[in-house]
C-alpha positions in Angstrom: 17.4 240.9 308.2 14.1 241.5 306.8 11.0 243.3 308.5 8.5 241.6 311.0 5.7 240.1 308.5 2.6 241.5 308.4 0.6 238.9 310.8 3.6 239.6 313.7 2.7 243.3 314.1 -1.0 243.8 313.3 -3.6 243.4 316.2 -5.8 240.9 316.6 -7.6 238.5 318.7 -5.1 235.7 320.3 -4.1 232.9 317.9 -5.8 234.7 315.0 -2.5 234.1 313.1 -0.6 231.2 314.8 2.2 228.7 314.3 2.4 224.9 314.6 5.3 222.5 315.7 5.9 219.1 317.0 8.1 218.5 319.6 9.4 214.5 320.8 8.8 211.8 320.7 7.9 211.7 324.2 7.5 207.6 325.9 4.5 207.3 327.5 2.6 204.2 329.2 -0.3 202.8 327.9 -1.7 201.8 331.3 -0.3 201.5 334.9 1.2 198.7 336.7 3.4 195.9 335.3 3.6 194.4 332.0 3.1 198.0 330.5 4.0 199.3 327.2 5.8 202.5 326.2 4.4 204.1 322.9 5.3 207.2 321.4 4.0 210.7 321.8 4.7 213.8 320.8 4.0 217.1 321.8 2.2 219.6 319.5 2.7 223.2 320.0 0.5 226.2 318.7 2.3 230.0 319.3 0.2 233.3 318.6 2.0 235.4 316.3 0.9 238.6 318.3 0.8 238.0 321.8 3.7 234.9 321.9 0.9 233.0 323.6 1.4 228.9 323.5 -1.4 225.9 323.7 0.7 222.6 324.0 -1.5 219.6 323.1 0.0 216.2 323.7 -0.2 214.0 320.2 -0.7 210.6 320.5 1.0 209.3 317.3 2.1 211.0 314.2 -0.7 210.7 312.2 -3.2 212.6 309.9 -5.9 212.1 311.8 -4.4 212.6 315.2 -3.0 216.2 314.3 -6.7 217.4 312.8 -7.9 216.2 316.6 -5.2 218.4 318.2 -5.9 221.0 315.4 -10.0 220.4 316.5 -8.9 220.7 320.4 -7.2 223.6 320.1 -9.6 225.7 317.4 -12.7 224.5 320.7 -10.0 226.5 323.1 -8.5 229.0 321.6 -11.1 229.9 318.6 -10.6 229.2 314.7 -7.4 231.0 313.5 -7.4 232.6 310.3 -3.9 231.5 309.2 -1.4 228.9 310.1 2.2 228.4 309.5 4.7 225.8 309.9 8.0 224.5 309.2 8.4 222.2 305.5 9.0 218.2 306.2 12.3 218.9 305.2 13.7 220.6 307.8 13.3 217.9 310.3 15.6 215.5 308.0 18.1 214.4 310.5 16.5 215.5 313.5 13.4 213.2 313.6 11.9 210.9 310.3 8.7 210.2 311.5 7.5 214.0 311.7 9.7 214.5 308.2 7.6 212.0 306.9 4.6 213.1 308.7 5.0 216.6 307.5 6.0 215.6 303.5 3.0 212.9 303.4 0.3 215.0 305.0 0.6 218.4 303.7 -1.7 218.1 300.9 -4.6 216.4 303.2 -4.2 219.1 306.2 -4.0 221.8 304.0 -7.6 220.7 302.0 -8.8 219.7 305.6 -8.2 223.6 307.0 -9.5 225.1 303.7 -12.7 223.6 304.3 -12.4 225.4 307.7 -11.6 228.7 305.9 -8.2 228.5 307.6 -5.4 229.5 305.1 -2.3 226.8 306.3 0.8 227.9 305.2 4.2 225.8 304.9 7.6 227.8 305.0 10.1 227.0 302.2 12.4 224.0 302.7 15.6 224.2 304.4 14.6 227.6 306.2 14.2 226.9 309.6 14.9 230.5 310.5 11.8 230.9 309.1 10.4 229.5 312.2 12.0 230.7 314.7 8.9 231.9 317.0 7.8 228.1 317.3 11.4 226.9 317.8 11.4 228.8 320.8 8.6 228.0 322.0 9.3 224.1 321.1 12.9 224.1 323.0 11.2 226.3 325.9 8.9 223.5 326.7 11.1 220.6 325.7 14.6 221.1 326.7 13.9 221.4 330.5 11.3 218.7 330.0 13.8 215.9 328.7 16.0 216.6 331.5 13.4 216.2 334.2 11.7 213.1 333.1 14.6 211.3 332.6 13.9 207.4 332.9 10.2 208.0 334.5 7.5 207.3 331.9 4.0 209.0 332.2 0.6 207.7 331.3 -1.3 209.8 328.7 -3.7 211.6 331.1 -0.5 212.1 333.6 1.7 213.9 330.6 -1.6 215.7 329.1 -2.0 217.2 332.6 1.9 217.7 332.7 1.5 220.2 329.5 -1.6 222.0 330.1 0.8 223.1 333.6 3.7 223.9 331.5 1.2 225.6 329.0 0.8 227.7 332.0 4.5 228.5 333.4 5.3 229.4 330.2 2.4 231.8 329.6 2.8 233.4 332.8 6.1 234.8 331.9 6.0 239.0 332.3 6.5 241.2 329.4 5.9 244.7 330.1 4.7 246.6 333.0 0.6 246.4 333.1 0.9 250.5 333.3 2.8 253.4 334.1 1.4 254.0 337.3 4.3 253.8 340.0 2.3 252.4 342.2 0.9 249.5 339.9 3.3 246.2 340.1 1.1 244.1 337.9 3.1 242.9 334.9 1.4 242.2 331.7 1.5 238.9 330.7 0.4 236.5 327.9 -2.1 234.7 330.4 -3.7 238.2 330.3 -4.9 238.2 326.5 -5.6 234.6 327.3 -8.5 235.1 330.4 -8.2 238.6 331.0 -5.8 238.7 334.0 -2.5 236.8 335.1 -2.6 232.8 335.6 -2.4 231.3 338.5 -1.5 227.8 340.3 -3.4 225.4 343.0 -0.9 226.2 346.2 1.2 223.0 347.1 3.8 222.0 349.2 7.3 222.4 348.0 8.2 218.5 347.1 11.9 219.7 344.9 13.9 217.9 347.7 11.6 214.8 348.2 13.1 211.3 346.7 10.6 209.9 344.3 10.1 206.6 345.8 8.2 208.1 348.5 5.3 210.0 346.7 2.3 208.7 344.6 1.4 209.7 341.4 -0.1 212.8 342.2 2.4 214.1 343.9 5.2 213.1 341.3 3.8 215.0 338.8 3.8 218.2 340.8 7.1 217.5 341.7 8.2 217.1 337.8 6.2 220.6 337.4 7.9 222.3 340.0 11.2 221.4 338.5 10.6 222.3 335.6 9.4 225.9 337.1 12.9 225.8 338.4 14.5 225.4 335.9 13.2 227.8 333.4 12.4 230.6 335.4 16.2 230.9 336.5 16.7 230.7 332.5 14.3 233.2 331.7 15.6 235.6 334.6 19.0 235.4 333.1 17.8 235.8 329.2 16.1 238.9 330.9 19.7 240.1 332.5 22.2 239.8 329.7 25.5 239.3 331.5 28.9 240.8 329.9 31.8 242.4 330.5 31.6 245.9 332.5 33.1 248.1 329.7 30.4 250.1 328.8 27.5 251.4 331.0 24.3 250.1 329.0 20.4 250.3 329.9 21.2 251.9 333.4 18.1 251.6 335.4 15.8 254.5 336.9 13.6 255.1 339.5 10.1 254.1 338.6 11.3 251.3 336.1 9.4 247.8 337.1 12.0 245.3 337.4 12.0 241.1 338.7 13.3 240.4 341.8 15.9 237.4 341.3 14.3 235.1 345.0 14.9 231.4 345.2 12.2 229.0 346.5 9.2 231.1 344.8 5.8 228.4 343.7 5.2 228.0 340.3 3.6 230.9 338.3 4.6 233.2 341.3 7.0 236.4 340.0 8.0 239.0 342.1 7.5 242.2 341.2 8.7 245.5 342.2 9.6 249.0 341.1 12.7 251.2 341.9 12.1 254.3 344.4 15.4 255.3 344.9 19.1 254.3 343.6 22.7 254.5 345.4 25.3 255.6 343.3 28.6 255.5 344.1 31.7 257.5 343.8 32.2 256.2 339.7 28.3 258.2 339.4 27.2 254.3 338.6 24.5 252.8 340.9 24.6 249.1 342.3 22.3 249.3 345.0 18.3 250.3 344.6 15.3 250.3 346.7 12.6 248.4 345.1 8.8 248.8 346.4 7.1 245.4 346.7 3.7 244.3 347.6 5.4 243.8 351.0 7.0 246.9 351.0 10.6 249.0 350.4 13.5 246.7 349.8 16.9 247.0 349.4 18.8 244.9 346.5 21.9 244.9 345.1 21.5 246.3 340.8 22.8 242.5 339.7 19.5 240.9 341.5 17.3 242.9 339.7 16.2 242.3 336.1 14.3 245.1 334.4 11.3 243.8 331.9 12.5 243.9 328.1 10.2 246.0 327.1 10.2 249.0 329.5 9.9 251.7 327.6 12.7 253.4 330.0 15.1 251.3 328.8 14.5 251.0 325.2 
């Protein structure tokens, strides 16, 4: 496996070098009521290179001119990038036509189009998809738990738009590393941080996972699609976090002062809680399985398997 490139591991402003993807197609409503038609969408996704930030913009077709609007919305948002990569046509033969086709007719006319900009785009070689693997991620991230949740139900455009921009948010509240080394401090550093200068937060609502559908307006079943979906990934981002496998070797033990996740059902969107370890329990093997873990609430008690230490602490590197 080769080195990180250059633009993965040099510092810079977020979405100075960034990566592009499309996502769907995505069946949307053109208006409400009866006699509506479902049309096509896709989802357009932009990933910062250095900070693993995403901006989801929801496409309205798979054309030349609707991508250079995403493109516009997102350089008004995020500022102009320098450079921008994505994935040859021709990996997407197979998968979806329409963005192969999109992607082999229009990379002549977006690349002239961002040169103009002084933006540098740059398309990986065909049939490397590994190439891409930091948008990939970012792409199933948002889609896989999306599909599932949405089901039969079909959004308008303003209802899915909305539906992203909240997902854009889940996903870039995600903690990477404690904020500091303070033992006191349980303030994770997150992507929403490089984003606005401090973590992202949610409107408080009422928990609406258990109410049938039939019974809430519009409003209300969106939240409800958003707070599955915060479900969802948050239990698979816990468990990416705490790799499971069999007991044979004792690996990344934890130690006091380490900021860890605390593994709690029924937590609002964009809500994580944080803790760090004051003391451990081991037993008569030397091997701990029970800590206490300082909250914001106070000292806990939790077994080891409920805990799930941030991937980059430098402790357990």
């Amino acid at each position: 496996m080769g080195n990180l490139p250059s633009c993965r591991i040099t510092r810079n402003t977020p979405f100075e070098c960034s990566g592009v993807d499309f996502g769907g197609p995505f069946y949307i409503r053109d208006r409400l009521g009866r006699g509506c038609k479902l049309v096509k969408s896709y989802l357009c996704l932009f990933v910062c290179f250095t900070t693993r930030a995403l901006h989801l913009e929801l496409a309205s077709d798979m054309s030349t001119d609707v991508f250079i609007l995403c493109l516009k919305r997102f350089i008004s948002r995020r500022g102009k990038p320098t450079e921008i990569h994505c994935d040859n046509g021709r990996n997407f033969v197979g998968a979806n036509n329409e963005i192969s086709q999109f992607l082999n007719t229009c990379n002549e006319s977006i690349s002239s189009y961002a040169a103009n900009e002084g933006i540098t785009f740059k398309f990986s070689p065909a049939y490397c998809p590994h190439w891409g693997g930091l948008w990939e991620a970012g792409v199933k991230a948002a889609k896989h738990h999306l599909y599932r949740i949405l089901g039969n139900n079909h959004l308008t455009y303003e209802e899915l738009s909305t539906l992203f921009a909240q997902i854009e948010a889940i996903l870039n509240s995600r903690p990477l590393t404690p904020l500091s080394s303070d033992p006191s401090d349980l303030s994770p550093l997150t992507p929403g941080h490089f984003l606005i200068g401090k973590a992202l937060t949610a409107i408080p609502a009422p928990s609406l996972l258990d109410v049938k559908t039939c019974k809430l307006d519009r409003y209300q079943h969106i939240e409800q699609i958003k707070q599955h979906f915060w479900e969802r990934w948050r239990k698979e981002y816990l468990c990416e976090l705490q790799q499971r496998a069999r007991w044979r070797t004792n690996k990344g033990e934890l130690k006091e002062d380490d900021m860890v996740v605390l593994k709690e059902p029924n937590l609002p969107p964009l809500k994580w809680r944080m803790g760090r370890i004051v003391k451990l329990y081991p037993g008569a093997d030397s091997i701990a399985r029970v800590a206490d873990v300082k909250t914001s609430t106070g000292v806990i008690r939790r077994a080891i398997r409920t805990l799930c230490p941030l991937p980059n602490n430098p402790q357990n590197s």
